[in-house]
PASEBA-1860 file (N, C-alpha, C; in nm, 3 decimals):
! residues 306
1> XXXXXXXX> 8.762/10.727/11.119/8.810/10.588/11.114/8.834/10.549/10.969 ~ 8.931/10.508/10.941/8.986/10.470/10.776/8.867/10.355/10.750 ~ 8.846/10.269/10.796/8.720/10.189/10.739/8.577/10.259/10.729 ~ 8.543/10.408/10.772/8.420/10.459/10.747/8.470/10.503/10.611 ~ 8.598/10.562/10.595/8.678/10.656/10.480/8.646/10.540/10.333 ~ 8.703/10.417/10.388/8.691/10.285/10.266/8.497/10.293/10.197 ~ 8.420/10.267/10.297/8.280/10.277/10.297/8.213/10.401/10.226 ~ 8.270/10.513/10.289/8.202/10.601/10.182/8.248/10.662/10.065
9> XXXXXXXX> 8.401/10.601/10.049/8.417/10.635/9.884/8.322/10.527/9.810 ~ 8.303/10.395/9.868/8.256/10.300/9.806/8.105/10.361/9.758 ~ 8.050/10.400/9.844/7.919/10.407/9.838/7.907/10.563/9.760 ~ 7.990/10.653/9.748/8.006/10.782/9.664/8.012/10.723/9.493 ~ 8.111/10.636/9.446/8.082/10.604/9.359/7.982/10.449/9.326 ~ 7.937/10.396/9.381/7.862/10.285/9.387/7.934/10.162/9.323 ~ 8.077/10.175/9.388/8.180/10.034/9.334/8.243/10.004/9.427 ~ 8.191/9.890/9.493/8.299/9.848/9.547/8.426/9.746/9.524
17> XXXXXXXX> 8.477/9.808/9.438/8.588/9.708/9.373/8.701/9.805/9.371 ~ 8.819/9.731/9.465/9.006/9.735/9.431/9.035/9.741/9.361 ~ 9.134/9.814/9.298/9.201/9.728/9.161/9.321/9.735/9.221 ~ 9.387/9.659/9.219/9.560/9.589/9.245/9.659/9.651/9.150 ~ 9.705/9.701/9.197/9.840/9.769/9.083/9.996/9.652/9.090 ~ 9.963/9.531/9.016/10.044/9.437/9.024/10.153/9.423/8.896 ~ 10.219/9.517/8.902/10.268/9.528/8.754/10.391/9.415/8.718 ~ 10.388/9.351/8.637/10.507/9.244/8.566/10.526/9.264/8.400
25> XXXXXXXX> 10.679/9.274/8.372/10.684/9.278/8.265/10.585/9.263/8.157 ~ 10.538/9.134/8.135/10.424/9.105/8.055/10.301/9.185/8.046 ~ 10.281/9.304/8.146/10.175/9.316/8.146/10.199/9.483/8.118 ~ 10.328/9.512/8.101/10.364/9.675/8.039/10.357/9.691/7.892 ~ 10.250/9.739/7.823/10.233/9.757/7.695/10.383/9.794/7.597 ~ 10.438/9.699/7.500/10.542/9.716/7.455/10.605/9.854/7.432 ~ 10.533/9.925/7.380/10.551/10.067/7.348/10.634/10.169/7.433 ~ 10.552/10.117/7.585/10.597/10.214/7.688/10.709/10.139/7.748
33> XXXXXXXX> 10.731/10.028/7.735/10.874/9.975/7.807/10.963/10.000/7.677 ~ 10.920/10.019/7.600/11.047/10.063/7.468/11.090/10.209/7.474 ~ 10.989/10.284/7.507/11.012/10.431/7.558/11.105/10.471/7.654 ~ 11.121/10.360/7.751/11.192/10.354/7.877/11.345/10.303/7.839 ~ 11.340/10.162/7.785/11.472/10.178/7.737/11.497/10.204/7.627 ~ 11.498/10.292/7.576/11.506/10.348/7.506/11.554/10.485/7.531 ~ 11.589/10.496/7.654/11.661/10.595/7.750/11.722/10.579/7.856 ~ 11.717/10.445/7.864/11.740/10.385/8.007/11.827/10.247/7.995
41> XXXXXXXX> 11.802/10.198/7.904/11.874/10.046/7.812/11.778/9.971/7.929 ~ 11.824/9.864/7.849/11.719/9.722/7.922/11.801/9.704/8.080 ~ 11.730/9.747/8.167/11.790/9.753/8.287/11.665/9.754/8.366 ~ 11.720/9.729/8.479/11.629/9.734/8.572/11.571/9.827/8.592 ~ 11.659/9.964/8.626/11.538/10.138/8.600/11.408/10.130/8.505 ~ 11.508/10.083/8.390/11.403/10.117/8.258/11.289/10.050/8.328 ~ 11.261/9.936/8.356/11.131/9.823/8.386/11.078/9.904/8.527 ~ 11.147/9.958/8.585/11.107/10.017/8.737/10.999/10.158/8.654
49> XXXXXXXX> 11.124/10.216/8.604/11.018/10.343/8.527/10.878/10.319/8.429 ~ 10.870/10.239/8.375/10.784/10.165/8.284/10.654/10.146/8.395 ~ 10.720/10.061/8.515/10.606/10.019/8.601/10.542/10.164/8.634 ~ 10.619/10.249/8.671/10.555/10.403/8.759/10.495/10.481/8.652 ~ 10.498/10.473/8.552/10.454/10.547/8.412/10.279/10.497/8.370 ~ 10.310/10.352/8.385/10.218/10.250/8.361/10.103/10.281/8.471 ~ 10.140/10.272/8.602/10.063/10.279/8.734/9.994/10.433/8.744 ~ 10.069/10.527/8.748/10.039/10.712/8.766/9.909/10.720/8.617
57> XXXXXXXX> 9.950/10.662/8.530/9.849/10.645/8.429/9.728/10.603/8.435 ~ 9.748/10.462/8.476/9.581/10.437/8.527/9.522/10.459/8.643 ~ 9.625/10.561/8.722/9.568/10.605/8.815/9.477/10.729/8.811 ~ 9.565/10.795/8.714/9.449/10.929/8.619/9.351/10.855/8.549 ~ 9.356/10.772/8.478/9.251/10.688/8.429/9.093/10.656/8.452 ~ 9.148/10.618/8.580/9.041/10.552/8.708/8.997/10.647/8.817 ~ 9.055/10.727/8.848/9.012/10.826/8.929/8.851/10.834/8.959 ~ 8.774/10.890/8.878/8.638/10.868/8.861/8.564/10.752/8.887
65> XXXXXXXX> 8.620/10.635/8.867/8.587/10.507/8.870/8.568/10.419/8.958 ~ 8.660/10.396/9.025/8.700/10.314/9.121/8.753/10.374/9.297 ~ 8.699/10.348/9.396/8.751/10.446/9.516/8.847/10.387/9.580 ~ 8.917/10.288/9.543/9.053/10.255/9.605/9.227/10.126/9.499 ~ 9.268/10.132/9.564/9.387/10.060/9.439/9.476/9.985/9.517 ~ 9.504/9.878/9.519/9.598/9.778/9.608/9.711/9.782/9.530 ~ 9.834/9.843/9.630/9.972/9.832/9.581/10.013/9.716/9.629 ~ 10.144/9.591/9.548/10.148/9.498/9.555/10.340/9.518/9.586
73> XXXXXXXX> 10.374/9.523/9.692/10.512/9.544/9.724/10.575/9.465/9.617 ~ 10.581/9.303/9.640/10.656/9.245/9.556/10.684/9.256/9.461 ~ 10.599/9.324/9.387/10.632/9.332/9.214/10.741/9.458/9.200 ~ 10.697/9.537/9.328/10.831/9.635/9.290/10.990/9.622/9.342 ~ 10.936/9.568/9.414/11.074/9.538/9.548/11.184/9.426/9.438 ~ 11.087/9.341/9.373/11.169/9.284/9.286/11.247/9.325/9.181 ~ 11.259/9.419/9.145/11.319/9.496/9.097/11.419/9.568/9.153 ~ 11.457/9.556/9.285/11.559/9.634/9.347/11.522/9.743/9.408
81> XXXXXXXX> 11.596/9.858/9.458/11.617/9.976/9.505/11.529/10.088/9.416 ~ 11.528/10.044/9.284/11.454/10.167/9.193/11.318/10.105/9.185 ~ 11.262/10.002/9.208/11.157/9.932/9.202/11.082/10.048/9.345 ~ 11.169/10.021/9.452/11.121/10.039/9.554/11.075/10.167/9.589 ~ 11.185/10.305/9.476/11.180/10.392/9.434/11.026/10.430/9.387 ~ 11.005/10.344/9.310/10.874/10.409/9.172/10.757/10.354/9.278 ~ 10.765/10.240/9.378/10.665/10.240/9.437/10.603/10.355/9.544 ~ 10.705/10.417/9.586/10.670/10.514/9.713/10.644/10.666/9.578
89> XXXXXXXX> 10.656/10.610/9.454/10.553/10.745/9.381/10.465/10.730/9.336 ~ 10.417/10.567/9.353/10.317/10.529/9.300/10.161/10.532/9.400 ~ 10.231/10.504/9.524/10.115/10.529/9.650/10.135/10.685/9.662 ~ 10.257/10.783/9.682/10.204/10.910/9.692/10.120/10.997/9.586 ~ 10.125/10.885/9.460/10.020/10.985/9.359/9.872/10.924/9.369 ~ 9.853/10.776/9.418/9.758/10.730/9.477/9.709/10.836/9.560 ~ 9.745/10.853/9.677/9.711/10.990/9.787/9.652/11.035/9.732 ~ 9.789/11.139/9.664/9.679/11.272/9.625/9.569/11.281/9.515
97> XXXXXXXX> 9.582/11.164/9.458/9.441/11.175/9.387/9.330/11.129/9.438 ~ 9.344/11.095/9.599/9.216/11.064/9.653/9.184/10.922/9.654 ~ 9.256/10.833/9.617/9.226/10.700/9.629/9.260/10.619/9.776 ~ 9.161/10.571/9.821/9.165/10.493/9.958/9.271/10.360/9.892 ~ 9.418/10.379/9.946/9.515/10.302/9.917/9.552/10.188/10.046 ~ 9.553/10.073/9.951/9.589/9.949/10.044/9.732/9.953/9.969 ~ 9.801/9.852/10.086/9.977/9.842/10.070/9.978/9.677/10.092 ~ 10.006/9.605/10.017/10.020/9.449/10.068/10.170/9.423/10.115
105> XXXXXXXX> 10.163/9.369/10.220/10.307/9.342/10.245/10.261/9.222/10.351 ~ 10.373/9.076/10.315/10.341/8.988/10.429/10.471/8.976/10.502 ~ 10.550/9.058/10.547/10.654/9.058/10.597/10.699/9.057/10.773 ~ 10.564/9.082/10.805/10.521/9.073/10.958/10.512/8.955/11.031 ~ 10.675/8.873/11.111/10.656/8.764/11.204/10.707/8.815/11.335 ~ 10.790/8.810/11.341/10.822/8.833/11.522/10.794/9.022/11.538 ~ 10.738/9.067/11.648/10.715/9.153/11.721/10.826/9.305/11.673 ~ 10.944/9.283/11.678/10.992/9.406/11.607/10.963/9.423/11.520
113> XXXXXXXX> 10.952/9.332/11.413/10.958/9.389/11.255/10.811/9.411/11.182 ~ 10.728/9.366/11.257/10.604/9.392/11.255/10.592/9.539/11.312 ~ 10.603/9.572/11.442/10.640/9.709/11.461/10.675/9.826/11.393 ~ 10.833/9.763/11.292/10.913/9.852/11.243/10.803/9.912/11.103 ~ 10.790/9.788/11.052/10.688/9.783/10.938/10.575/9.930/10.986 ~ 10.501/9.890/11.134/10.409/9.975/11.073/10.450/10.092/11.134 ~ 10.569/10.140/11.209/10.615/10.266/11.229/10.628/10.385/11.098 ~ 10.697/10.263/10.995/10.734/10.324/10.918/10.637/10.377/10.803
121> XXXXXXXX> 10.539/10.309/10.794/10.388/10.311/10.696/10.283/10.367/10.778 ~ 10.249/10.373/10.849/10.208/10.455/10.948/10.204/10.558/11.008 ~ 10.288/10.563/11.065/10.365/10.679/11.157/10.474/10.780/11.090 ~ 10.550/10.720/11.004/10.657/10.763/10.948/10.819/10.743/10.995 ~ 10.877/10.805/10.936/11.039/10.838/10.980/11.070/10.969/11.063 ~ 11.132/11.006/11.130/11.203/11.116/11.164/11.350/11.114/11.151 ~ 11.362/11.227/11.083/11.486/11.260/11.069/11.502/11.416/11.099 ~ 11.608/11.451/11.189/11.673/11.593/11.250/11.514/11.659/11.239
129> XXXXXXXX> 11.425/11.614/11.315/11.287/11.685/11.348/11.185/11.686/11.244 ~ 11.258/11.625/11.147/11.146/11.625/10.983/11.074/11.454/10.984 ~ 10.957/11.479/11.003/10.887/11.328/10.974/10.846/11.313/10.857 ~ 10.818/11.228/10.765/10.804/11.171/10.643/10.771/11.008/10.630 ~ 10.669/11.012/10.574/10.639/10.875/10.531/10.646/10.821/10.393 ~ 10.742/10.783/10.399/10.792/10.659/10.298/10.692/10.601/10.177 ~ 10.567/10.478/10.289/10.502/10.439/10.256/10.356/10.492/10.260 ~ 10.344/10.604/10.234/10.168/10.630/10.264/10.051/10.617/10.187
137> XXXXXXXX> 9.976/10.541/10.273/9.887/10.460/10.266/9.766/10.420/10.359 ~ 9.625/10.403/10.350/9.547/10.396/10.481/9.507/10.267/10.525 ~ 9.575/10.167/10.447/9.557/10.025/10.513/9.644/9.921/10.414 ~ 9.711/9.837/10.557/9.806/9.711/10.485/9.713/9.556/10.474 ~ 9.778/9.529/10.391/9.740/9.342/10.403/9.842/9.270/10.436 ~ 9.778/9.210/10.537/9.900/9.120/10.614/9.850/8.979/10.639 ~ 9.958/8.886/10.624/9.948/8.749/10.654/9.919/8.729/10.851 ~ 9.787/8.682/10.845/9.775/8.659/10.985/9.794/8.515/11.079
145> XXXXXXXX> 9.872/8.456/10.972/9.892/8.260/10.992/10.023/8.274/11.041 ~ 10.088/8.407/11.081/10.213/8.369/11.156/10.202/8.449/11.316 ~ 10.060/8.442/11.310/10.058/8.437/11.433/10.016/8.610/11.523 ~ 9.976/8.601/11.662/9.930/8.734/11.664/10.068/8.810/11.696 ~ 10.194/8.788/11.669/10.303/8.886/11.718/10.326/8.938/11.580 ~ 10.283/8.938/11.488/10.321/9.036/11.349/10.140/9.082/11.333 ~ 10.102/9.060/11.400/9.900/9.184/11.419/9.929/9.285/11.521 ~ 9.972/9.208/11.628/9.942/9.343/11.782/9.959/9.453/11.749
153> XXXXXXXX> 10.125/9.452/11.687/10.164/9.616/11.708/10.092/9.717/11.617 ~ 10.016/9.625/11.535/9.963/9.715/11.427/9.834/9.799/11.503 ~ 9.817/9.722/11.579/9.688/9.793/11.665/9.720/9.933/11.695 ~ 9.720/9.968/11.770/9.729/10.092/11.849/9.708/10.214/11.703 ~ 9.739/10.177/11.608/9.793/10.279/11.487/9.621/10.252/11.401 ~ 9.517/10.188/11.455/9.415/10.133/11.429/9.299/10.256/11.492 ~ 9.367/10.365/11.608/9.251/10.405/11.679/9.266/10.600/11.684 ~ 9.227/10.668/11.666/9.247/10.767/11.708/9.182/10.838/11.557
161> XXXXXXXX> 9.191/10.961/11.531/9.161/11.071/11.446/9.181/11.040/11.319 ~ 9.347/10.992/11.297/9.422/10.971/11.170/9.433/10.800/11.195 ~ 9.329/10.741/11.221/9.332/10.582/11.217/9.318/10.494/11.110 ~ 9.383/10.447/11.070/9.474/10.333/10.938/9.358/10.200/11.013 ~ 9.388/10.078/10.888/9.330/9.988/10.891/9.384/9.881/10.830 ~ 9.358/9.749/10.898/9.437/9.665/10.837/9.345/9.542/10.737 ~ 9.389/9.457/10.687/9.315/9.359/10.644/9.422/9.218/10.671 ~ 9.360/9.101/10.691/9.426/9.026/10.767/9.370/8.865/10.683
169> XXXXXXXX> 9.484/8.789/10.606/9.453/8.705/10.536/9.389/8.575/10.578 ~ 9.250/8.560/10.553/9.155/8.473/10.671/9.159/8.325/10.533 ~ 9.111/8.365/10.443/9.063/8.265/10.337/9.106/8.306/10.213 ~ 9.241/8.255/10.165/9.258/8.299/10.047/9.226/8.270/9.894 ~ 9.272/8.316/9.829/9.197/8.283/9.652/9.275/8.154/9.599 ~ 9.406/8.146/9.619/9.512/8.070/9.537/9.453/7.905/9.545 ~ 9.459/7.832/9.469/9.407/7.703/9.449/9.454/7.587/9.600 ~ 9.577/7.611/9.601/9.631/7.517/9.730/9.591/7.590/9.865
177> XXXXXXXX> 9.488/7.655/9.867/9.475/7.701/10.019/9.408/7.610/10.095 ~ 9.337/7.500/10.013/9.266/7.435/10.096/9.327/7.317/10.185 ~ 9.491/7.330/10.122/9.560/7.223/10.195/9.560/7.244/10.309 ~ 9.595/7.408/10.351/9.618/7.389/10.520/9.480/7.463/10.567 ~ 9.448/7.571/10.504/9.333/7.692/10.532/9.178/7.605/10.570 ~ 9.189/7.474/10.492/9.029/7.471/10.539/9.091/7.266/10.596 ~ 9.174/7.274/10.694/9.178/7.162/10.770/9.165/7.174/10.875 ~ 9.099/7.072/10.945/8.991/7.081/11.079/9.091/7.094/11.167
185> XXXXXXXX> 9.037/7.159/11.248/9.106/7.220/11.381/9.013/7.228/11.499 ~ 9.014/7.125/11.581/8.918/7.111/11.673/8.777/7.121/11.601 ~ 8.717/7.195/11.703/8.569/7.169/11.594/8.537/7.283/11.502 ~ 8.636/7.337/11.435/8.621/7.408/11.306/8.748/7.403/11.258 ~ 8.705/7.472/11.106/8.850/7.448/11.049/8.914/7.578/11.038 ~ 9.038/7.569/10.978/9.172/7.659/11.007/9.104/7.772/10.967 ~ 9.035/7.791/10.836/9.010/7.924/10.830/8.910/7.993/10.921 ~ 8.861/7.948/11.020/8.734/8.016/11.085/8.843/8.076/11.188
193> XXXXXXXX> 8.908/7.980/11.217/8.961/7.995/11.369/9.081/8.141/11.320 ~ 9.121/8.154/11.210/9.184/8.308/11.166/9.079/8.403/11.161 ~ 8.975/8.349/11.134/8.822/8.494/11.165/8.781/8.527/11.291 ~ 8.830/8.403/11.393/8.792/8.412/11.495/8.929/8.566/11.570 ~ 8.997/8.491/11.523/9.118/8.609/11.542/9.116/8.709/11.522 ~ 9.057/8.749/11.403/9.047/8.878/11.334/8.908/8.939/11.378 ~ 8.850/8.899/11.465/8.756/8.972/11.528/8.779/9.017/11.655 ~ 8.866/8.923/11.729/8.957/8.912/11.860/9.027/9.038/11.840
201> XXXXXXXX> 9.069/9.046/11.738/9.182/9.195/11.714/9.131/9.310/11.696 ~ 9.016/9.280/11.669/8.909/9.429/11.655/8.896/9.449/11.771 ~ 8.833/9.381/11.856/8.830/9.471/12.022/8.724/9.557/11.965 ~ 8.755/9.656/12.019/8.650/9.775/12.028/8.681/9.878/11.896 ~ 8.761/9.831/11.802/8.784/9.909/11.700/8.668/9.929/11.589 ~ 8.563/9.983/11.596/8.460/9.968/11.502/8.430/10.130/11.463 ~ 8.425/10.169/11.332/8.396/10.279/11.278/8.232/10.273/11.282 ~ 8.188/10.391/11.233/8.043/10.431/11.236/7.942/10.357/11.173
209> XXXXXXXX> 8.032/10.299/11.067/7.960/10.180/10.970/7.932/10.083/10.955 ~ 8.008/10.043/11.099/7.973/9.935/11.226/8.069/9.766/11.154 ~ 8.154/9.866/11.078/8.262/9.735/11.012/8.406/9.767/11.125 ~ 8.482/9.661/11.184/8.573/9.706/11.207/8.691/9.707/11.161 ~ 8.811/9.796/11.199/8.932/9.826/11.141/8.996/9.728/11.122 ~ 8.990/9.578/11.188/9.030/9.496/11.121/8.996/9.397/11.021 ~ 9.022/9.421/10.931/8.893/9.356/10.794/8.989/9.229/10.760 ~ 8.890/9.161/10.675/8.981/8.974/10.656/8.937/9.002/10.491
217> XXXXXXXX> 9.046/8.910/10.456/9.080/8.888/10.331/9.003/8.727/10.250 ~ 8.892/8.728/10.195/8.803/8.577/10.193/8.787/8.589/10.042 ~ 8.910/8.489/9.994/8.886/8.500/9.831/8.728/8.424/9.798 ~ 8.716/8.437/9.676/8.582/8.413/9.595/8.620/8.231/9.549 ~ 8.711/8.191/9.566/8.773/8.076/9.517/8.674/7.977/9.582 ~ 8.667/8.012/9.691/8.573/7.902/9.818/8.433/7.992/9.825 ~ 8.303/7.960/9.735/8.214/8.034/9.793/8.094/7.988/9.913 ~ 8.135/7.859/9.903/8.096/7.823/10.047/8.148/7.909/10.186
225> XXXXXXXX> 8.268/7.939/10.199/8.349/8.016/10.252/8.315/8.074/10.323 ~ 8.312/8.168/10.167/8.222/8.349/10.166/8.110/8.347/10.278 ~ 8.038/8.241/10.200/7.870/8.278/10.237/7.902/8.208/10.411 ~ 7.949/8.139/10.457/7.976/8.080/10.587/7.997/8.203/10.691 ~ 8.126/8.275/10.629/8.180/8.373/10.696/8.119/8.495/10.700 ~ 8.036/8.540/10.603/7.985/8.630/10.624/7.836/8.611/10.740 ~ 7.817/8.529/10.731/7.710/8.498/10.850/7.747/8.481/10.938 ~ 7.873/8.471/10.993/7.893/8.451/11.166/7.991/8.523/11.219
233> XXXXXXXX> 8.040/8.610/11.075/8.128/8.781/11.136/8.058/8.868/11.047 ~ 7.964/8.931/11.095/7.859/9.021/11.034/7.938/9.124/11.075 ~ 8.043/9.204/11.134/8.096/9.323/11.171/8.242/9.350/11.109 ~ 8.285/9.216/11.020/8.433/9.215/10.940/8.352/9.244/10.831 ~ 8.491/9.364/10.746/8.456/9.423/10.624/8.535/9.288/10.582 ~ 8.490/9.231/10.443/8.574/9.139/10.331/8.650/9.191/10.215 ~ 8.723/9.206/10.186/8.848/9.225/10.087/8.786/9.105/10.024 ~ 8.816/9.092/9.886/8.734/8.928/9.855/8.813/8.979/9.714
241> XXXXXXXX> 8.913/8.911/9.685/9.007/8.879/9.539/8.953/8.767/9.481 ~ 8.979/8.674/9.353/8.932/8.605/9.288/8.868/8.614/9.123 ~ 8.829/8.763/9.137/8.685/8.748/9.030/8.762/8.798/8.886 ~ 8.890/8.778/8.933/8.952/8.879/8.746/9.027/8.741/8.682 ~ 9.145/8.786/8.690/9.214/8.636/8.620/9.209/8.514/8.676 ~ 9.134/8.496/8.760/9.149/8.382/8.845/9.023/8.297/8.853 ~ 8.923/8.388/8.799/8.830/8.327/8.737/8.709/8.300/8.824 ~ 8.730/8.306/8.901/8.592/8.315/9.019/8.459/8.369/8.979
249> XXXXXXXX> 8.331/8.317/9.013/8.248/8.383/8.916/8.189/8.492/9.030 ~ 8.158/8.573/9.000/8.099/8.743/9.059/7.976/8.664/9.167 ~ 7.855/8.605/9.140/7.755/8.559/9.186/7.841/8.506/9.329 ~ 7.931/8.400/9.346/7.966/8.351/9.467/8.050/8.467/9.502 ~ 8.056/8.562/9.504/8.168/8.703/9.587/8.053/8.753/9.602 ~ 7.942/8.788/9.566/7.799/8.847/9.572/7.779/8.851/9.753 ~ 7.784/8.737/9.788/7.741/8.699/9.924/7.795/8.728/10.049 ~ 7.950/8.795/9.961/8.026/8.888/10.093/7.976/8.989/10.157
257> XXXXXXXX> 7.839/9.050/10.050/7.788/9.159/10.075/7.715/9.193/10.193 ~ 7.668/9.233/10.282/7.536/9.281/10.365/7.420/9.303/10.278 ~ 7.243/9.311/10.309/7.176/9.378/10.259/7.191/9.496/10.194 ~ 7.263/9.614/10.242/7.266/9.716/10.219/7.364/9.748/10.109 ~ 7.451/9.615/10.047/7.539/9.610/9.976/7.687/9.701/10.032 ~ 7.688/9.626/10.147/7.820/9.733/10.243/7.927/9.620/10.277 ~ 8.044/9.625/10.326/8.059/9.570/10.366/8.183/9.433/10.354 ~ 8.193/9.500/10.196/8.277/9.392/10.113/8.341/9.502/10.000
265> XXXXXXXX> 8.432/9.442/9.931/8.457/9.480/9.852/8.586/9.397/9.738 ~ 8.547/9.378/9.559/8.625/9.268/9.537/8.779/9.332/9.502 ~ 8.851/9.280/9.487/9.003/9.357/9.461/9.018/9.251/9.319 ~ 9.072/9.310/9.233/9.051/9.252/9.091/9.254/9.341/9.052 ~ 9.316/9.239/8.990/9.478/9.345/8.921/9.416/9.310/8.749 ~ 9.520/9.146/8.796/9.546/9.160/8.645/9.429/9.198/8.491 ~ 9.298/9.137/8.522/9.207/9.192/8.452/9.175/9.320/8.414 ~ 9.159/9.374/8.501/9.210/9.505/8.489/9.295/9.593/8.370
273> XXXXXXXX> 9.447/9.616/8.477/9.534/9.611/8.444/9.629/9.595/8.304 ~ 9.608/9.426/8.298/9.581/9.399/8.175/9.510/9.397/8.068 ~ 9.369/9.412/8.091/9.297/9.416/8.001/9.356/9.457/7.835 ~ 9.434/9.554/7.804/9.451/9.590/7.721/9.535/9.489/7.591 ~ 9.547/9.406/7.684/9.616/9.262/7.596/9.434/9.207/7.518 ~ 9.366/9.259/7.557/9.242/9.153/7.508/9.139/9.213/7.415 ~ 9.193/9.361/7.429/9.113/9.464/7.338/9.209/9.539/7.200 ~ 9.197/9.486/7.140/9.320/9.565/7.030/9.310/9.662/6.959
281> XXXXXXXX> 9.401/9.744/6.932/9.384/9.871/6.984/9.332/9.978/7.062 ~ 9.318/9.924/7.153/9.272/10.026/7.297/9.335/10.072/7.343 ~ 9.371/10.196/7.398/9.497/10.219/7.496/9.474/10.184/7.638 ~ 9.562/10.165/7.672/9.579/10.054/7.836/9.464/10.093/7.921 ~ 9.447/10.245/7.927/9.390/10.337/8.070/9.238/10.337/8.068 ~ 9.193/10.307/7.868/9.049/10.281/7.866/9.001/10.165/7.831 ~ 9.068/10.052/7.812/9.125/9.931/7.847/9.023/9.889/7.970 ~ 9.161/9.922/8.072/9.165/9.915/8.198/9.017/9.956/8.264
289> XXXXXXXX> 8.980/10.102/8.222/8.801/10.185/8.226/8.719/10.047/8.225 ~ 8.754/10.039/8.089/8.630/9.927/8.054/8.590/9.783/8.120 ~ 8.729/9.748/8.168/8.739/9.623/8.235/8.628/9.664/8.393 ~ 8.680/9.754/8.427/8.624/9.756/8.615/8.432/9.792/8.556 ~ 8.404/9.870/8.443/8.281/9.888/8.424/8.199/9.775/8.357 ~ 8.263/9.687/8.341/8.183/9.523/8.295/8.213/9.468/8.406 ~ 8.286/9.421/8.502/8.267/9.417/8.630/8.170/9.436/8.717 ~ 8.173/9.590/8.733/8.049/9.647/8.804/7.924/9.619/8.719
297> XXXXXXXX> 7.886/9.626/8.596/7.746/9.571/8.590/7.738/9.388/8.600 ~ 7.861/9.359/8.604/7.790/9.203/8.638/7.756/9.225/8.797 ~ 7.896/9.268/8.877/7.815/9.266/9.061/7.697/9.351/9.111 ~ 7.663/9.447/8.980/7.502/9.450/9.014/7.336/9.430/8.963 ~ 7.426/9.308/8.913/7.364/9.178/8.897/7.266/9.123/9.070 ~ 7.362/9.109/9.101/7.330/9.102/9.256/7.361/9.160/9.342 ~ 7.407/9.254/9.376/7.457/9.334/9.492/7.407/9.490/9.446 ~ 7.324/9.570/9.501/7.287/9.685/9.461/7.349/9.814/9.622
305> XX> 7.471/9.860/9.590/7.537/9.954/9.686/7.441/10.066/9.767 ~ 7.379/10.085/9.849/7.314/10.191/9.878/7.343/10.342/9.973
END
């Protein structure tokens, strides 16, 4: 089950922390986007190549470090066709170096294209008897506020030998969530009643580690939230963003945890990522090292992985 797979890289290296591969201009060390056009002219390739140079890098980087990496569609897709290019080399070098890879994409509303989506990330393509996947990866993040016809189809691709996993946006980080996310809805509010869902969708999908394949997304922004939700879905793993540029403090993400320190895990980009804007002269990749390892000794501060 891909959520036992998430669990015991976590607990192999004793981190449970994402890092987001969210790359934007600003955040490609001058040098290496000058390298790029500088063969490429200021074009869109050049910035596409820059991003895949940048990403494959701290992916050798981190290897040791960290047991998984959230690819962020948008940042590449925006870029066009070559964007979209450097991303499908950026999750296949993810793969093979062993990193438990998430894919964010909120592109899932009506019933086909939710489908198509996870045929294609999932399952793959066929062509004249040759299958190939595009997007590979062992779990997406998906917007679950449009309803259960962009979740269902993802199911089925949730159960068997080679079973993928999803994460499903319950409580998010961004400042305006509380406009609609935490307004009352009968006798709870909006965000419970998406946990309520996202347990509904688990069904019987539960790996050995007794988290199931459908995990919710509960930023650190709200730590009332956290600590709410984790007490009355004790069997959802938490994705829990917040704690890097966004400023959330580690102590309220603490509480996503279980006893056993299982169960959660924070997803952190730009800090990261960027870091190397904040350390001068560092190079990006030990930068980047250093950022997730001041991290991890603040979350075990309170959370000790076992």
């Amino acid at each position: 089950m891909s959520i036992d797979l998430l669990q015991s890289k976590i607990r192999k290296l004793k981190t449970p922390i994402v890092v987001g591969l969210d790359p934007t201009p600003e955040l490609i060390p001058p040098e290496l986007l000058a390298e790029c056009e500088a063969r490429l002219g200021k074009t869109p390739e050049a910035l596409a190549e820059s991003y895949g140079l940048f990403c494959k890098t701290l992916l050798d980087g981190l290897k040791k470090a960290v047991p998984a990496v959230k690819v962020q569609t948008a940042c590449f897709s925006a870029l066009g066709w070559q964007g979209v290019k450097v991303m499908q080399e950026v999750l296949a070098s993810a793969k093979k170096l062993g990193y438990y890879v998430l894919l964010e994409t909120m592109r899932s509303d009506v019933g086909h294209i939710a489908a198509l989506t996870a045929e294609s990330v999932f399952g793959g393509l066929e062509f004249d008897g040759v299958r190939s996947i595009p997007y590979p990866c062992d779990a997406l993040v998906l917007n679950g506020y449009l309803g259960s016809d962009g979740i269902k189809p993802y199911l089925p691709w949730l159960k068997g030998e080679n079973a993928k996993n999803i994460f499903v946006v319950v409580r998010s980080s961004n400042r305006s969530a509380a406009e609609v996310q935490d307004l009352i809805s009968g006798d709870r509010v909006v965000h419970r009643a998406m946990a309520d869902l996202t347990l509904r969708w688990s069904m019987d999908l539960f790996g050995k580690c007794g988290y199931g394949e459908v995990g919710a997304v509960v930023g650190a922004a709200s730590p009332g939230a956290v600590q709410e939700l984790r007490k009355r879905y004790d069997t959802l793993f938490f994705l829990v963003p917040g704690c890097g540029a966004q400023g959330c403090a580690v102590k309220h993400a603490a509480c996503a945890f279980d006893r056993l320190g299982h169960g959660a895990a924070l997803c952190v980009s730009r800090s990261v990522i960027g870091a190397w804007r904040e350390q001068e002269g560092t190079a990006f990749p030990e930068a980047a090292l250093a950022a997730v390892e001041k991290l991890k000794r603040q979350l075990e501060r309170y959370v000790t992985v076992l």
